[in-house]
N, CA, C and O atoms as a MOPAC input file, in Angstrom:
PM7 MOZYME 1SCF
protein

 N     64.39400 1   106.21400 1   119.21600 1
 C     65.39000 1   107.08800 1   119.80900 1
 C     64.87000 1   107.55000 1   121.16200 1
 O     63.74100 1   108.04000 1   121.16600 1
 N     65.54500 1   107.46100 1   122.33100 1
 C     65.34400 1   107.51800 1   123.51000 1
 C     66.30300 1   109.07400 1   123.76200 1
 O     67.22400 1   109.53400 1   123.08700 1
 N     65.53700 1   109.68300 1   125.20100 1
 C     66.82500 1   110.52600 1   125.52500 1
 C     66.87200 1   110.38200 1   127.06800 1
 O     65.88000 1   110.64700 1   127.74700 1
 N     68.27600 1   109.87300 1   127.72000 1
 C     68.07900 1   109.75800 1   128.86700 1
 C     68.39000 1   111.14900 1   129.94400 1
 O     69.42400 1   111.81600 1   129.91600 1
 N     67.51700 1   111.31800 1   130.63300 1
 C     68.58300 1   112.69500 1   131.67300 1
 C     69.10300 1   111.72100 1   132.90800 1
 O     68.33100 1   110.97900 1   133.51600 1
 N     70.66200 1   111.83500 1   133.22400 1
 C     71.33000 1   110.76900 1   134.54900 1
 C     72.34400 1   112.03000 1   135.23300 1
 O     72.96600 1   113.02600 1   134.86500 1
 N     71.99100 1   111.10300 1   136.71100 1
 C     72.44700 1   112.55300 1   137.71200 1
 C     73.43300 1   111.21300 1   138.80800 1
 O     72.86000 1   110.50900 1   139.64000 1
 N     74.24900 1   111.17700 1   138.65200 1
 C     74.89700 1   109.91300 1   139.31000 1
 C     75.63600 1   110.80200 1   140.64900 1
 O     76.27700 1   111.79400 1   140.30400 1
 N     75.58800 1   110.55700 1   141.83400 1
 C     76.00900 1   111.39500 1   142.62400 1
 C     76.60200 1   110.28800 1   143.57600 1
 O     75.86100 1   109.50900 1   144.17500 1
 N     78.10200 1   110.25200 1   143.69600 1
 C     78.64200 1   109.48500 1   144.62500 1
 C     79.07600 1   110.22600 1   145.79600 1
 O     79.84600 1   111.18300 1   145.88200 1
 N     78.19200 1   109.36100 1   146.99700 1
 C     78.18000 1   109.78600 1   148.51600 1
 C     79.45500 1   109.15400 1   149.01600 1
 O     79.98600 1   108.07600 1   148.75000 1
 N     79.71800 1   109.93500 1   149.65000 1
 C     80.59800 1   109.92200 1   151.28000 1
 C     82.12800 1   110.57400 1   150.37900 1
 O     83.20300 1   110.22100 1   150.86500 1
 N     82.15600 1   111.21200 1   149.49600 1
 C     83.23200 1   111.80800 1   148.96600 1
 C     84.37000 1   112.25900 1   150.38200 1
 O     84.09900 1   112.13100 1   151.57600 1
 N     85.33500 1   112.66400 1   149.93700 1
 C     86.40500 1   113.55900 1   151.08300 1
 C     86.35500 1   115.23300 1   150.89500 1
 O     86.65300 1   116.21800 1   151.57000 1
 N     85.74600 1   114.92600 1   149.44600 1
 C     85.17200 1   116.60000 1   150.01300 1
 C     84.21600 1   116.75300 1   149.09000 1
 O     83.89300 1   115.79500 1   148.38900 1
 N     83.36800 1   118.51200 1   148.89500 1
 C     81.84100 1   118.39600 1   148.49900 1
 C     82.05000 1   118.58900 1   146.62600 1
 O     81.13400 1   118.59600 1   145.80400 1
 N     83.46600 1   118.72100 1   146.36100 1
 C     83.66400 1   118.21300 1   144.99900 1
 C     83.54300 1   117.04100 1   144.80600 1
 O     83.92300 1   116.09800 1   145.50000 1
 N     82.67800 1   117.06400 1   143.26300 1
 C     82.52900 1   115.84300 1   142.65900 1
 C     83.25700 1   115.62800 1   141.71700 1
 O     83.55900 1   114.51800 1   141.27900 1
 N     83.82500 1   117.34000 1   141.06900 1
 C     84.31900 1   117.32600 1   139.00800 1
 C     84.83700 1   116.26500 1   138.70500 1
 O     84.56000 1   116.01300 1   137.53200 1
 N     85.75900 1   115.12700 1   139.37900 1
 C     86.88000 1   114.28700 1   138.86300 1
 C     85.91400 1   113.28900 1   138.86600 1
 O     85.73700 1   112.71500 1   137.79200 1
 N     85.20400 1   112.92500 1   139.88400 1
 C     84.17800 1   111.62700 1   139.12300 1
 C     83.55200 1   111.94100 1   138.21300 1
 O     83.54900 1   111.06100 1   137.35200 1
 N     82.63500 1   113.35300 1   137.80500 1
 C     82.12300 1   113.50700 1   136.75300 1
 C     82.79400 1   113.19700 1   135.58000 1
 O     82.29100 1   112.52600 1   134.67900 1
 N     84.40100 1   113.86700 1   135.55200 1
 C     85.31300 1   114.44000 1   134.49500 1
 C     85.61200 1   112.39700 1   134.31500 1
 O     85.93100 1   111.96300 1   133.20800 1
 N     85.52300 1   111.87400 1   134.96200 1
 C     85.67200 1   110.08700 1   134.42800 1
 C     84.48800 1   109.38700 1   134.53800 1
 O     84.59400 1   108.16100 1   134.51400 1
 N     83.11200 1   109.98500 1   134.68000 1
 C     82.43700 1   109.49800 1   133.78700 1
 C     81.96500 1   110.06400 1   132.75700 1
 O     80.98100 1   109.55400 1   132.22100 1
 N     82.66800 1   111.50900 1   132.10900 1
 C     82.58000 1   111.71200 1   131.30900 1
 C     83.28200 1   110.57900 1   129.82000 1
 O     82.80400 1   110.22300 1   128.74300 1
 N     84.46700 1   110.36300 1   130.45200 1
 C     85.28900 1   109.17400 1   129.67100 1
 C     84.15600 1   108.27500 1   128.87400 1
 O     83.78500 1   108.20400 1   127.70300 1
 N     83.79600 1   107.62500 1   130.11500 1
 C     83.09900 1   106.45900 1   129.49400 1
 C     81.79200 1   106.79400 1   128.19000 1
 O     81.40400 1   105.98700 1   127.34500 1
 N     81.42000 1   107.92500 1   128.34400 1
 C     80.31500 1   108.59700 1   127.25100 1
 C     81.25600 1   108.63800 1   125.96400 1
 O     80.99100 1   108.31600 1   124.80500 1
 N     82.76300 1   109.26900 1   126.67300 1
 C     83.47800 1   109.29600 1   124.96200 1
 C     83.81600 1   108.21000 1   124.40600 1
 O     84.07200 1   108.23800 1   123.20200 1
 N     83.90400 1   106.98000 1   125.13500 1
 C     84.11700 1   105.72200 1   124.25900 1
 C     82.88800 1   105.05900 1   123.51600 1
 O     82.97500 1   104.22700 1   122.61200 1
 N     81.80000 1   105.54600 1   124.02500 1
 C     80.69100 1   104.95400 1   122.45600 1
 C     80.07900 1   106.39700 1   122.00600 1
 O     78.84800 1   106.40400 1   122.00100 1
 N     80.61000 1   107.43300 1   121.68500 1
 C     80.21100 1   108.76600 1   120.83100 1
 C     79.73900 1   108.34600 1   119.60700 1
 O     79.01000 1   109.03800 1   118.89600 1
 N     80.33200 1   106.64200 1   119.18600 1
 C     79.71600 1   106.60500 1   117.84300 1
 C     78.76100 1   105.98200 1   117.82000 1
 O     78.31000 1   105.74500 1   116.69900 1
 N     77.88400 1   105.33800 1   119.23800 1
 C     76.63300 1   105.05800 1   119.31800 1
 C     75.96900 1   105.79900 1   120.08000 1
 O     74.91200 1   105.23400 1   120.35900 1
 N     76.08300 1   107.03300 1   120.67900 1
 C     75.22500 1   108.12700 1   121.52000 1
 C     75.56900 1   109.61000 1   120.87000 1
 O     76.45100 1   109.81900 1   120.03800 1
 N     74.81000 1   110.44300 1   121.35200 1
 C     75.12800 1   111.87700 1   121.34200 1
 C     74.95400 1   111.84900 1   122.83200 1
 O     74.53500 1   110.82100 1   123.36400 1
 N     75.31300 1   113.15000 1   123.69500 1
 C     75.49000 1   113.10800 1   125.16100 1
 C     75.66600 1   114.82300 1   125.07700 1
 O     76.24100 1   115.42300 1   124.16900 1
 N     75.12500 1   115.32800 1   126.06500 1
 C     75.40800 1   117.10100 1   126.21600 1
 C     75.41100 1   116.95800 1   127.98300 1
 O     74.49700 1   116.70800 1   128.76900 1
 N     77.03300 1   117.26800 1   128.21300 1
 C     76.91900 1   117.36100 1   130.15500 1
 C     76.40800 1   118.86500 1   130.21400 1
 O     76.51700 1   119.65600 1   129.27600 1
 N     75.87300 1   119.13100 1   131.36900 1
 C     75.35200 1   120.25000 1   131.82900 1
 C     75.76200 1   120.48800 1   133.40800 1
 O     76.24900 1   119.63100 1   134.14600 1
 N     75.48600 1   121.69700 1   133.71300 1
 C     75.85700 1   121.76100 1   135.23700 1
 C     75.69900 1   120.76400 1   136.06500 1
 O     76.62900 1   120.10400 1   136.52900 1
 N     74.30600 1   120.56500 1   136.34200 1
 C     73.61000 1   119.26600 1   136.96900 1
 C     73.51400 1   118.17600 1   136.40400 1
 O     73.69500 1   117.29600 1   137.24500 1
 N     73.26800 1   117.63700 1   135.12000 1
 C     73.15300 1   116.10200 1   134.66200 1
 C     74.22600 1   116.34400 1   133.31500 1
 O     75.08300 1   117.12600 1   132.90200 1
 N     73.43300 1   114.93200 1   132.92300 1
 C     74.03800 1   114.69500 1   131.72300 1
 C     73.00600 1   114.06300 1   130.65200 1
 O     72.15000 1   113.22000 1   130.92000 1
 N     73.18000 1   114.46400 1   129.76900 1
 C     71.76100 1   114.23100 1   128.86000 1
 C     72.34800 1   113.19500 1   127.46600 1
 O     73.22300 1   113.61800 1   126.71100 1
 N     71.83400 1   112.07700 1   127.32600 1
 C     72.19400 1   111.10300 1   126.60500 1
 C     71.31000 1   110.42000 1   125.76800 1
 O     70.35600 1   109.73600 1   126.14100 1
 N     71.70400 1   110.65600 1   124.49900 1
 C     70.57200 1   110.41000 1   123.07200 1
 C     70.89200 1   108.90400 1   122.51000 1
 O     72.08400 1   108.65500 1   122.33000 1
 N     70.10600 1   108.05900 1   122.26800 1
 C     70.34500 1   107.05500 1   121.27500 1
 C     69.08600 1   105.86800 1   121.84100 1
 O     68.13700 1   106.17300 1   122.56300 1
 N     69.35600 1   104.58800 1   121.34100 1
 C     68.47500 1   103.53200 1   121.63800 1
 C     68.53200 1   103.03600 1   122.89700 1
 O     69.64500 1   103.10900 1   123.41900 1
 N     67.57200 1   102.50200 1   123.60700 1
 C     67.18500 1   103.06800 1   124.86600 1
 C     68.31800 1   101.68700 1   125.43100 1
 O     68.91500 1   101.55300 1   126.49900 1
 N     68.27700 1   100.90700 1   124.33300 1
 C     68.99100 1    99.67000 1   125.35900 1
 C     70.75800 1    99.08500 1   125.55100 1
 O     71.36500 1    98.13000 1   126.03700 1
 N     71.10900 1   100.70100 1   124.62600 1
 C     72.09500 1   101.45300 1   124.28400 1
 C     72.41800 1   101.95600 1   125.73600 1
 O     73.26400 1   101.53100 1   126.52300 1
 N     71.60900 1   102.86800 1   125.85800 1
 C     71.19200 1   103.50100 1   126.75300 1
 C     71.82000 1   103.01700 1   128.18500 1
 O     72.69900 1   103.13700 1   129.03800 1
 N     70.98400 1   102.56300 1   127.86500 1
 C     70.46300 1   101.85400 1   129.68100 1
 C     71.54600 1   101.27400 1   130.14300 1
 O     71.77000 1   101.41000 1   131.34600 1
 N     72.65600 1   100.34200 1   129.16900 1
 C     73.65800 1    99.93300 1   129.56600 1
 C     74.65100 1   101.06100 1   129.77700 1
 O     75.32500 1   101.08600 1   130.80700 1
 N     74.75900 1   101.92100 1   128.91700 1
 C     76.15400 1   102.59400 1   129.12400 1
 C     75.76200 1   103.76000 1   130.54700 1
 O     76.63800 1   104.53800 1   130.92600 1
 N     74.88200 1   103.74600 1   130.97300 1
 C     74.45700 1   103.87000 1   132.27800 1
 C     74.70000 1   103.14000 1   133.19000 1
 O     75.14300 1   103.78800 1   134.13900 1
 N     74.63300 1   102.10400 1   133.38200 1
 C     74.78300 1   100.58200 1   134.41900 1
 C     76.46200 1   100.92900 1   134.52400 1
 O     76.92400 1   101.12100 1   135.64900 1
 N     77.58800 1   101.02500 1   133.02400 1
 C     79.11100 1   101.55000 1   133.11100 1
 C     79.42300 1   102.47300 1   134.08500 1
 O     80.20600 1   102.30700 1   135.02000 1
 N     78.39600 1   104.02200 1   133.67000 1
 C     78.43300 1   105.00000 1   134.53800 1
 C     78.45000 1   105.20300 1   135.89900 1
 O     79.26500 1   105.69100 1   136.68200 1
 N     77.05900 1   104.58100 1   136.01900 1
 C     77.29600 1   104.40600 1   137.50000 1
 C     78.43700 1   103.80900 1   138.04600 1
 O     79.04800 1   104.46100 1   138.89200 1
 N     79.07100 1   102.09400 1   137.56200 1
 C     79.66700 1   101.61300 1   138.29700 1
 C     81.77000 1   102.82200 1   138.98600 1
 O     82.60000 1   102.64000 1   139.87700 1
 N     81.59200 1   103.84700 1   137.86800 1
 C     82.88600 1   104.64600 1   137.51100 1
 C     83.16000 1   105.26300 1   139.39600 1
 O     84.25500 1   105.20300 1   139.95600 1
 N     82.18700 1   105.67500 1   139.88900 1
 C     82.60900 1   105.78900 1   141.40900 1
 C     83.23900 1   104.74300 1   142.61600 1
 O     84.03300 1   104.89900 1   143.54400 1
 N     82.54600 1   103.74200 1   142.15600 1
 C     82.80500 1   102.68600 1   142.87000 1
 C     84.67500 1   101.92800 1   142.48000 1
 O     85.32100 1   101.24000 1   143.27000 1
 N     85.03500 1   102.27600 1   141.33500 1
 C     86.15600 1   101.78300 1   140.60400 1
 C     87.20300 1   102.92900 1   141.20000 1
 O     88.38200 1   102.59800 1   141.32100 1
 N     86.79800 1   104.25000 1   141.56800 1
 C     87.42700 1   104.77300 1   142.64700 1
 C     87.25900 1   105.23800 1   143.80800 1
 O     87.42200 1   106.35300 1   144.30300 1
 N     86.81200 1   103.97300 1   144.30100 1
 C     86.54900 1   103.85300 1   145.78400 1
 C     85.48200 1   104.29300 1   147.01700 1
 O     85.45300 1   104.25600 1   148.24700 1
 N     84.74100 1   104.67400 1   146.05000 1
 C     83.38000 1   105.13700 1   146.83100 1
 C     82.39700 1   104.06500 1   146.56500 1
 O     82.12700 1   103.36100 1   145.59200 1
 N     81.77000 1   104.24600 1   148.29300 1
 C     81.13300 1   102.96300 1   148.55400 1
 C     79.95500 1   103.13100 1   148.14000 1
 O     79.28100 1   102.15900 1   147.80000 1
 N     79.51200 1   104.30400 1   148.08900 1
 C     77.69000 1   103.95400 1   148.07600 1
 C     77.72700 1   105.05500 1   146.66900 1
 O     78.67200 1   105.79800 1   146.40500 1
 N     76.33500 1   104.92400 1   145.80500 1
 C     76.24700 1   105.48700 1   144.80200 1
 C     75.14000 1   105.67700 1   144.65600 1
 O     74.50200 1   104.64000 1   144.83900 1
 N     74.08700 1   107.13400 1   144.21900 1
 C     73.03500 1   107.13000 1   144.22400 1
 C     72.62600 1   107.85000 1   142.41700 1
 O     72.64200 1   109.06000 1   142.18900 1
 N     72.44900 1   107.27600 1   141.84500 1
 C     71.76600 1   107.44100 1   139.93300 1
 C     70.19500 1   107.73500 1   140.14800 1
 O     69.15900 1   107.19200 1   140.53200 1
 N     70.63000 1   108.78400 1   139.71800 1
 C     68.82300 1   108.93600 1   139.16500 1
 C     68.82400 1   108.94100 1   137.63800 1
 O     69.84500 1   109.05400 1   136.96000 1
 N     67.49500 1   108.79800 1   137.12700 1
 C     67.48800 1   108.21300 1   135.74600 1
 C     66.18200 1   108.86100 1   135.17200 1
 O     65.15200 1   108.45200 1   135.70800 1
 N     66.02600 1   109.82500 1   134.15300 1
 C     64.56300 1   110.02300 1   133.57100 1
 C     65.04000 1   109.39800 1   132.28300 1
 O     66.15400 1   109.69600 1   131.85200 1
 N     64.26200 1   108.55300 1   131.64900 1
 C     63.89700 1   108.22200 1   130.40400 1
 C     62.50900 1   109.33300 1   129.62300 1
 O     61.46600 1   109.78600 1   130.09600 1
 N     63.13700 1   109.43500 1   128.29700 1
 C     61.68500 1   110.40700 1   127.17900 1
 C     62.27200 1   109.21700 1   126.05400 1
 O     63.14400 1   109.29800 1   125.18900 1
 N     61.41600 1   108.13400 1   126.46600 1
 C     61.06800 1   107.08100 1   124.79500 1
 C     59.94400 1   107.84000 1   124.11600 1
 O     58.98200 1   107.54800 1   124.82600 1
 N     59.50000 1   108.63700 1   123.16600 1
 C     58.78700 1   109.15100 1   122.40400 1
 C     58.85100 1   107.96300 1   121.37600 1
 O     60.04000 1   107.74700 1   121.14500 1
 N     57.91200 1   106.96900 1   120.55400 1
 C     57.72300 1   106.51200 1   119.56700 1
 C     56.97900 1   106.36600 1   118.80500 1
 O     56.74200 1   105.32100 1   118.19800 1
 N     56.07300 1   108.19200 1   118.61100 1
 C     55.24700 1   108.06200 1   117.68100 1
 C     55.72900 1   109.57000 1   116.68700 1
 O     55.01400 1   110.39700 1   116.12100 1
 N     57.01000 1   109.47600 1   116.77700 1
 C     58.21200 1   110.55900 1   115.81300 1
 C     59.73400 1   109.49100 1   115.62400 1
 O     60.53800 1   108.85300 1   116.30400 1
 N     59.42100 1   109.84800 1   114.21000 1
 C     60.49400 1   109.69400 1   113.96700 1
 C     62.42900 1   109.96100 1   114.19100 1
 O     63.40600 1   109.21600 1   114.11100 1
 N     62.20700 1   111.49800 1   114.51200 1
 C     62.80100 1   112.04600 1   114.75500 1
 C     63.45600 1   112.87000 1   115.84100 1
 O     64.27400 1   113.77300 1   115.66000 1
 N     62.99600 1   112.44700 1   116.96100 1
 C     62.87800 1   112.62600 1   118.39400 1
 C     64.36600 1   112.66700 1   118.94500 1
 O     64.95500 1   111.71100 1   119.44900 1
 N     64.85200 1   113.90600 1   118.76400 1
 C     66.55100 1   114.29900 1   119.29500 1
 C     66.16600 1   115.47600 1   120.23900 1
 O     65.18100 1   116.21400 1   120.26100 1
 N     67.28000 1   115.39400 1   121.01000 1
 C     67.44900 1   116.90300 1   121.70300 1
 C     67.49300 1   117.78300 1   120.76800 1
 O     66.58900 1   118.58800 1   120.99100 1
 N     68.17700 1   118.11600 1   119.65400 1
 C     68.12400 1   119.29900 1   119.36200 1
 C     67.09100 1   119.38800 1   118.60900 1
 O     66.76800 1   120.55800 1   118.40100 1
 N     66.29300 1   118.43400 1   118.00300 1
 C     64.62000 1   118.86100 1   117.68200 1
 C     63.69500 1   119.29600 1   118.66500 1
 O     62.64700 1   119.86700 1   118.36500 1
 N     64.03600 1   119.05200 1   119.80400 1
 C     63.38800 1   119.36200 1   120.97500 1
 C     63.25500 1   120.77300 1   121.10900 1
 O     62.22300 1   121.43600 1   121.01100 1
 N     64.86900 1   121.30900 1   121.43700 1
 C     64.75000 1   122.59800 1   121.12200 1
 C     64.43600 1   123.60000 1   119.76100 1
 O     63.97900 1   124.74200 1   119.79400 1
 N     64.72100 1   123.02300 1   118.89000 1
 C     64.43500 1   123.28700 1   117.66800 1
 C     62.34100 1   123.58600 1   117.78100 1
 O     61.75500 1   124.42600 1   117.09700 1
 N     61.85100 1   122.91500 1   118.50900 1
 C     60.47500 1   122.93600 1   118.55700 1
 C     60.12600 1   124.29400 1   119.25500 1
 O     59.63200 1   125.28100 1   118.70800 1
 N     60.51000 1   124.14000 1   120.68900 1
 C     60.37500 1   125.21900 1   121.31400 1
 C     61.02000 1   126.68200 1   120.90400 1
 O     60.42100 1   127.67400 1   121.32000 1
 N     61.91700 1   126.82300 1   120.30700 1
 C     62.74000 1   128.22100 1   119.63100 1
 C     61.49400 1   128.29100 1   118.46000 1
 O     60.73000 1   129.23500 1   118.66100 1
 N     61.20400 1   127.55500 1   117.42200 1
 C     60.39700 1   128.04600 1   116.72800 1
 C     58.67800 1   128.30300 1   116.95600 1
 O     57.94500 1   128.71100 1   116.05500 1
 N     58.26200 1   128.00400 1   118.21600 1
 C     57.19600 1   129.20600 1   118.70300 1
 C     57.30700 1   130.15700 1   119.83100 1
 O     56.38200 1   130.84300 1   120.26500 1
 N     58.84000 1   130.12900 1   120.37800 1
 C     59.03900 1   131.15200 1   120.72700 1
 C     58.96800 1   132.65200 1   119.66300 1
 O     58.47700 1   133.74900 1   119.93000 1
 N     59.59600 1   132.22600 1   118.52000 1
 C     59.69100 1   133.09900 1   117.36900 1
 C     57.92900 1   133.60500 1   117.09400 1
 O     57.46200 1   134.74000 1   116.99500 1
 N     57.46000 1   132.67700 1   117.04800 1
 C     55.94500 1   133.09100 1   116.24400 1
 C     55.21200 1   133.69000 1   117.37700 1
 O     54.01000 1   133.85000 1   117.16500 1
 N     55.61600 1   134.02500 1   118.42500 1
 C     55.03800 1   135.26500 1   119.01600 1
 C     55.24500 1   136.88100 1   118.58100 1
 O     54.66700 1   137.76800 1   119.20900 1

């Protein structure tokens, strides 16, 4: 289980809103929900599952600016492959950190 963080930012917009490219590449995350988990956030978008899962429905993402008309596209990409847990999700993640926040 991989978790990707992706920040896809399409340049030369007509203005310094982005929401509607976000709000359609949000789309494309909802058509494989039944092979990812995904949490958008202000700045990125955070995307759980197998990395080669992954990686493609990223390559989709990105291309979603260009399909409306913006020429240049700049993706940034962190990969966290952890594979010595089984269980390696975002919300174990936080689940880790909340429970020694507590044991202070």
């Amino acid at each position: 289980m991989a978790i990707v963080d992706v920040t896809i930012i399409p340049v030369g917009t007509e203005t310094p809103s982005v929401s509607q490219y976000v709000a359609d590449i949000q789309k494309v995350l909802a058509k494989h929900e039944d092979e990812i988990t995904y949490q958008l956030t202000p700045m990125n978008t955070l995307i759980e599952g197998e990395l080669s899962t992954l990686l493609n429905i990223v390559q989709e993402m990105h291309e979603v600016p260009f399909e409306n008309g913006i020429q240049r596209v700049c993706t940034n990409l962190r990969i966290d492959d952890r594979r010595d847990k089984e269980n390696h999700t975002m919300a174990g993640k936080l689940q880790s950190v909340q429970s020694k926040l507590k044991a202070k």
